[in-house]
C-alpha positions as CSV (number, residue, x, y, z in Angstrom):
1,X,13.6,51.2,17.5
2,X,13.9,54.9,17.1
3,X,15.1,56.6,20.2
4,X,12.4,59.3,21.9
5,X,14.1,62.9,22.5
6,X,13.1,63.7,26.2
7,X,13.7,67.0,27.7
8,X,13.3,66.7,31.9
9,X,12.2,69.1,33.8
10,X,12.7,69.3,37.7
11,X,12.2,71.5,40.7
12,X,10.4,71.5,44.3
13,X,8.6,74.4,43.9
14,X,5.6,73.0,41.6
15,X,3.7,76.5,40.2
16,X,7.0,77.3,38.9
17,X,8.7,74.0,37.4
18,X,4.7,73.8,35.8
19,X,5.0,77.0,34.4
20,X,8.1,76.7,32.9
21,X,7.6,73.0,32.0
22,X,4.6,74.6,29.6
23,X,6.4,77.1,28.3
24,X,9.8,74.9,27.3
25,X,7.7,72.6,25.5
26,X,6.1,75.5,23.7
27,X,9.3,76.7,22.7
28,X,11.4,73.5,21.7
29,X,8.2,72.7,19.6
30,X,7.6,69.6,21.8
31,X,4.8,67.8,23.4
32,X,4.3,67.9,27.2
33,X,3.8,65.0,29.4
34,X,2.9,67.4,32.6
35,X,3.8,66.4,36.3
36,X,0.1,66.2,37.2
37,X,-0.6,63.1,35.0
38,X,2.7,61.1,36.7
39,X,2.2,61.8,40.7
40,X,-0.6,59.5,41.4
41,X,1.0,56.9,40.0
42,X,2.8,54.7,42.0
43,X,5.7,54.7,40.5
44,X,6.4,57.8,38.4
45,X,9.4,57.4,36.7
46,X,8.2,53.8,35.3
47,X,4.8,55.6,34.1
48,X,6.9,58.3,32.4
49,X,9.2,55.8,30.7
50,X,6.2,53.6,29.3
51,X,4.4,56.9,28.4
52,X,7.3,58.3,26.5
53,X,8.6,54.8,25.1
54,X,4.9,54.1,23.6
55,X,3.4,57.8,22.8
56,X,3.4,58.8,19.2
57,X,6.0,61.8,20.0
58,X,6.8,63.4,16.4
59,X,9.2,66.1,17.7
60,X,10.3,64.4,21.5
61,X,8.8,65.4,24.4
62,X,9.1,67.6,27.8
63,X,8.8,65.5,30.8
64,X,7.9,67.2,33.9
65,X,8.9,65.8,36.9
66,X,6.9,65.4,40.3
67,X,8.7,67.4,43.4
68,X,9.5,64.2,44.7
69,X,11.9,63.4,41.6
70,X,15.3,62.2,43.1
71,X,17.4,62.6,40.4
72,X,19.9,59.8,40.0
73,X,17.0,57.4,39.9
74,X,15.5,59.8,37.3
75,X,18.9,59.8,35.2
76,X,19.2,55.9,35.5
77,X,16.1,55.2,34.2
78,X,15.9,57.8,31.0
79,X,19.4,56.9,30.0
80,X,19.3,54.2,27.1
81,X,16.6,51.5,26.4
82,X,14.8,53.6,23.8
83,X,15.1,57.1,25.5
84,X,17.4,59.8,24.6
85,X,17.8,62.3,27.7
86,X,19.2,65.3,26.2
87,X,18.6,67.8,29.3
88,X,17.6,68.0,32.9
89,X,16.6,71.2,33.8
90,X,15.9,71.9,37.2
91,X,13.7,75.6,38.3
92,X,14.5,76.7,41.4
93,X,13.6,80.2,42.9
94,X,15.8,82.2,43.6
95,X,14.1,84.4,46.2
96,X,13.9,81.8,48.4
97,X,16.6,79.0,47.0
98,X,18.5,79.5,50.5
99,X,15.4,79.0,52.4
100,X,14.5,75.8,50.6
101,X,18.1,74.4,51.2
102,X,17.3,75.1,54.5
103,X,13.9,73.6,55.3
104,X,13.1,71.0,57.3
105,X,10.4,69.9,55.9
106,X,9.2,66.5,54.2
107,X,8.3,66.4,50.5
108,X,7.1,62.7,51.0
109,X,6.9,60.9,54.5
110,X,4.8,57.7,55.2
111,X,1.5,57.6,56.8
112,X,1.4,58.0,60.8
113,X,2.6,54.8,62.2
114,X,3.6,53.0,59.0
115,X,7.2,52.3,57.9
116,X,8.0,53.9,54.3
117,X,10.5,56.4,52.9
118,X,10.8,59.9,54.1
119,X,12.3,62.6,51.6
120,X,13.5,65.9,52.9
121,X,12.7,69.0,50.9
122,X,16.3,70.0,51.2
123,X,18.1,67.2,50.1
124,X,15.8,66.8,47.0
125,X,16.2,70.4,46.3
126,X,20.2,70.0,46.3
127,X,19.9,66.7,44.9
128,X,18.4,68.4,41.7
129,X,20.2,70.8,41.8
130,X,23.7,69.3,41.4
131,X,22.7,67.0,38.8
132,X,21.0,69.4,36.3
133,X,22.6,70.1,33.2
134,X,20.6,73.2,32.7
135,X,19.3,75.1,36.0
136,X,16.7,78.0,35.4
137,X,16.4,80.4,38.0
138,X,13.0,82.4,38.0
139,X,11.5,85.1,40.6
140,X,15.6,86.5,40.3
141,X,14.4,90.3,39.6
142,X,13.0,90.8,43.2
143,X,16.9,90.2,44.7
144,X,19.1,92.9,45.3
145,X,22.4,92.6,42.8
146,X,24.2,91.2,45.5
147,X,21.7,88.8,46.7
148,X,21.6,87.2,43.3
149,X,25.6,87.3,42.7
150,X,25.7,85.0,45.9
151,X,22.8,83.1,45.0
152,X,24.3,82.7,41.2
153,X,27.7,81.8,42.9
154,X,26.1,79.4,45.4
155,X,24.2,77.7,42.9
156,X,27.3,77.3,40.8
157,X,29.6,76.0,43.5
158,X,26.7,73.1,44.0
159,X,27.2,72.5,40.6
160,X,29.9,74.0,38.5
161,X,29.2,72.3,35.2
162,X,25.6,73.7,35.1
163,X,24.4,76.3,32.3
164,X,22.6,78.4,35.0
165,X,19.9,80.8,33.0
166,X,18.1,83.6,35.1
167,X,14.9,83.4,33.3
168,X,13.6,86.7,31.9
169,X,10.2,85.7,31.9
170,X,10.6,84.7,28.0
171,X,12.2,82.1,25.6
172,X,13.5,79.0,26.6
173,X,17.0,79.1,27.2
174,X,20.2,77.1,24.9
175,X,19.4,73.3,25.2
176,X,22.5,71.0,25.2
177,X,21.2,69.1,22.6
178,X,23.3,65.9,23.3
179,X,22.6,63.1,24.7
180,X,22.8,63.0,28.5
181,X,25.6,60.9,29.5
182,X,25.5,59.1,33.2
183,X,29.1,60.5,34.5
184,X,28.6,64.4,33.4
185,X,26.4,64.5,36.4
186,X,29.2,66.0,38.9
187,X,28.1,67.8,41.8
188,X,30.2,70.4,43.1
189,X,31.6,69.0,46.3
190,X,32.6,65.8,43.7
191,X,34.5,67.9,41.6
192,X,35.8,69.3,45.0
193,X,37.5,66.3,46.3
194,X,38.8,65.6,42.5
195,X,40.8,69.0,42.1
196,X,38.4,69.4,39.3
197,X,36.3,72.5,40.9
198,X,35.5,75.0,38.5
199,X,32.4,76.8,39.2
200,X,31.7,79.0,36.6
201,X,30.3,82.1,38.7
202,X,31.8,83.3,41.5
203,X,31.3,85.5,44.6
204,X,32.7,87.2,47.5
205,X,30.0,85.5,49.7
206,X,30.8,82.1,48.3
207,X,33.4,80.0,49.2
208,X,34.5,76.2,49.3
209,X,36.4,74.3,51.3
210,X,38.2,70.8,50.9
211,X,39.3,69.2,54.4
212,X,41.1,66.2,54.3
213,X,42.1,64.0,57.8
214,X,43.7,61.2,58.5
215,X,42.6,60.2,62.3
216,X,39.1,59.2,62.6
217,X,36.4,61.1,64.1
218,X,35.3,60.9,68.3
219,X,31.3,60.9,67.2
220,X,30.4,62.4,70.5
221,X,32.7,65.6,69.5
222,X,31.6,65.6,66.2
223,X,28.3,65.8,67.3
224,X,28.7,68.8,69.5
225,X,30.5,70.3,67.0
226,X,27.9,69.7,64.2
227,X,25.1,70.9,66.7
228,X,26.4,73.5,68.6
229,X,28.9,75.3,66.6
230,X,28.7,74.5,62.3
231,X,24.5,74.9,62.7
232,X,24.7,77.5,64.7
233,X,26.6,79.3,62.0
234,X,29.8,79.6,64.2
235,X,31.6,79.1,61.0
236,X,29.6,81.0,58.5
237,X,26.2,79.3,56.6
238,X,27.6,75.7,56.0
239,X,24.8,75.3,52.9
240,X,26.5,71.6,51.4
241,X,29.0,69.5,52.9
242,X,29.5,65.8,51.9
243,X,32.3,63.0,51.5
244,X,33.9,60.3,53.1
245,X,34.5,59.9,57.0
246,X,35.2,57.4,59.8
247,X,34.2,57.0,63.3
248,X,36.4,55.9,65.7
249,X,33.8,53.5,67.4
250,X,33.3,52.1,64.1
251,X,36.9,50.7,62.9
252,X,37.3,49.5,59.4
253,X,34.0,51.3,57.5
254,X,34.0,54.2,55.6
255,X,30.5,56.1,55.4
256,X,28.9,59.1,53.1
257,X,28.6,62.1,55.1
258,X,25.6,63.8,53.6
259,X,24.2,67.1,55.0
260,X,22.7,70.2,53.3
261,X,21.1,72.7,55.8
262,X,19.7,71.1,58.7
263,X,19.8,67.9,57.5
264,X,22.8,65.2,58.0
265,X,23.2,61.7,57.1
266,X,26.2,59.7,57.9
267,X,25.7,56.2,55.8
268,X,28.0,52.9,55.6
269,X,29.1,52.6,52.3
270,X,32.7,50.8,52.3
271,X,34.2,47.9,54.9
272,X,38.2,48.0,54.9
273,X,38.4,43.7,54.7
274,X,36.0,43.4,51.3
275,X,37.6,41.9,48.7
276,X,38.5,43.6,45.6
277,X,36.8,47.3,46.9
278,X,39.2,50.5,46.4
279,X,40.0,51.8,49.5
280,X,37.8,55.2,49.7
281,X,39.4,56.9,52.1
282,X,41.9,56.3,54.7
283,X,40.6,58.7,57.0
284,X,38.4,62.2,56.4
285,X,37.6,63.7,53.0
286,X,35.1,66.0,53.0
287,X,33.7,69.0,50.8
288,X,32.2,72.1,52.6
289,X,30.4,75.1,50.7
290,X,28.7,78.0,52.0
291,X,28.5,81.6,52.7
292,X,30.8,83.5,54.7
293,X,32.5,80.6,55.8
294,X,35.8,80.7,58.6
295,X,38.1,77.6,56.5
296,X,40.6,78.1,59.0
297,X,38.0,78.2,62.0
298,X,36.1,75.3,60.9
299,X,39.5,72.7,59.7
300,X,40.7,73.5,63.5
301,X,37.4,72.2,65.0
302,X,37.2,69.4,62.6
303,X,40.6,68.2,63.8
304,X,39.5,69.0,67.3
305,X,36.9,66.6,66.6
306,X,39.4,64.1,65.6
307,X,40.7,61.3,67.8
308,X,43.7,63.1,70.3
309,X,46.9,61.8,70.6
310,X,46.1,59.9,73.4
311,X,43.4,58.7,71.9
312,X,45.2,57.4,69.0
313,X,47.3,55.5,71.0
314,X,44.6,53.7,73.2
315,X,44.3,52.0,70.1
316,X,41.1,50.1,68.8
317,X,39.3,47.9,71.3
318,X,39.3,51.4,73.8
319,X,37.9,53.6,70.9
320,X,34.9,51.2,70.7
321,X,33.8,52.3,74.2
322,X,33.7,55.8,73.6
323,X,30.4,57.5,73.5
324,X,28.2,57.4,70.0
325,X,25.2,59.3,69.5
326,X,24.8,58.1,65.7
327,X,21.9,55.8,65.0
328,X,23.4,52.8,64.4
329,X,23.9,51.0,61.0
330,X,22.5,47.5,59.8
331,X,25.7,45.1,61.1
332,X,24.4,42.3,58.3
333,X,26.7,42.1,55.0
334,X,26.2,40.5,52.0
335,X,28.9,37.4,51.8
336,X,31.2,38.0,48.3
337,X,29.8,35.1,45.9
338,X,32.3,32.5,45.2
């Protein structure tokens, strides 16, 4: 079967990823498969692939995305099985990237008293973001030249192995042109905690920090300190942290921190006593980048936030009693398979 050359295109501001979309496809000499013929399905990604996969495409084909794209499910479906993903190229615009990194909003949310998944505008802005291989930034002329150094450098610290292309209102710009391979997705704070981080731009503004602990977290500091100090911007604008952590009250797991702008997640994701799992982290490791950002300020009240000496020593069965303002996580575990 002869593969189909697709060309994604991403972004949650709409007019603009459209527009783009349009004109990439005019440009590569490719067809279009436009966002507004996916989102009413219910499952867009499985209505693109069968589209693309059974089209009569003579050149390949640009695939825009709906807002509500999450990217790694995007990447694991388009990879193989008859597709060739060559690019994902995410629009985002530039005079108000910050502000979208920042919103609490909800691209998708259920209807009023149903269950269903909710999707916050940030988090699928930065998800995009970091996992682009080409990242077009449009509306850029309107910004001061500082403005858009620090929005250039912010964008490359999220995701240093990006082509980033301030569009000129113009052209398409350089397609990769090879195939789209699972692992080059690499988000910035990844590359972070690898020694790998290489961002390609730079700025004054911009800066990155990796902070590494080995005494768990007291949740009830960690939540004053995430509400009342780092969101406050005691510390500078903390844009994107993530990593690995442990809570005290909760021996033996390691969870994914996962915040960008007002929004933080804190998920299981290892359990120190399954079998055959690499140990992810023995205490914190975590990635922080922003603007204007204290390090030194902000690793002291991370390890103020960390378990005492005394505390360490009251050992496990006191550290369960101390107070935890974290939802809770499901306690059910799949068995290992014998």
């Amino acid at each position: 079967m002869r593969s189909v050359d697709v060309l994604a295109v991403v972004g949650t501001c709409a007019p603009e990823r459209a527009g783009f979309a349009t004109r990439l496809a005019g440009g590569a000499k490719r067809a279009l498969l436009p966002a507004a013929s996916l989102e009413k399905a219910a499952d867009p990604l499985d209505a693109a692939v069968s589209t693309v996969r059974y089209g009569s495409w003579q050149t390949g084909v640009v695939v825009e995305f709906p807002t509500a794209t999450v990217v790694t499910d995007l990447v694991g479906t388009l990879v193989g099985d008859g597709l060739l993903l060559t690019d994902v190229v995410c629009v985002a615009d530039a005079a108000h990237l910050l502000a979208d990194l920042w919103c609490e909003d909800y691209a998708v949310q259920p209807p009023p008293g149903r269950w269903g998944t909710y999707l916050a505008t940030a988090k699928l802005t930065v998800g995009q973001l970091e996992l682009a291989s080409t990242i077009v930034l449009v509306n850029w002329a309107a910004l001061p030249t500082p403005a858009l150094a620090t929005v250039m450098g912010l964008v490359s610290h999220l995701n240093p192995a990006a082509h980033i292309w301030p569009d000129p209102g113009e052209g398409i710009p350089p397609l990769a042109g090879a195939p789209y391979a699972v692992e080059q997705g690499r988000p910035g704070w990844v590359a972070l905690l690898n020694d790998e981080f290489r961002p390609r731009f730079t700025d004054t503004r911009v800066g990155a920090l990796r902070y590494e602990g080995i005494r768990p977290f007291h949740p009830d500091r960690l939540q004053t300190l995430l509400d009342h100090r780092i969101e406050q911007g005691e510390f500078g604008a903390v844009i994107r942290s993530s990593g690995f952590c442990r809570f005290a009250t909760r021996p033996n797991v390691v969870a994914q921190w996962d915040h960008v702008g007002a929004m933080i997640s804190f998920e299981p994701i290892g359990f120190d006593d399954d079998p055959g799992r690499e140990l992810l982290s023995v205490g914190q490791d975590l990635a922080f980048i922003g603007i204007d950002l204290d390090d030194e300020a902000l690793a002291v009240a991370l390890d103020e936030a960390a378990l005492s000496d005394g505390e360490l020593l009251a050992g496990v069965a006191a550290w369960r009693e101390y107070p935890d303002p974290f939802p809770q996580w499901p306690t059910a575990r799949r068995r290992p398979s014998r």
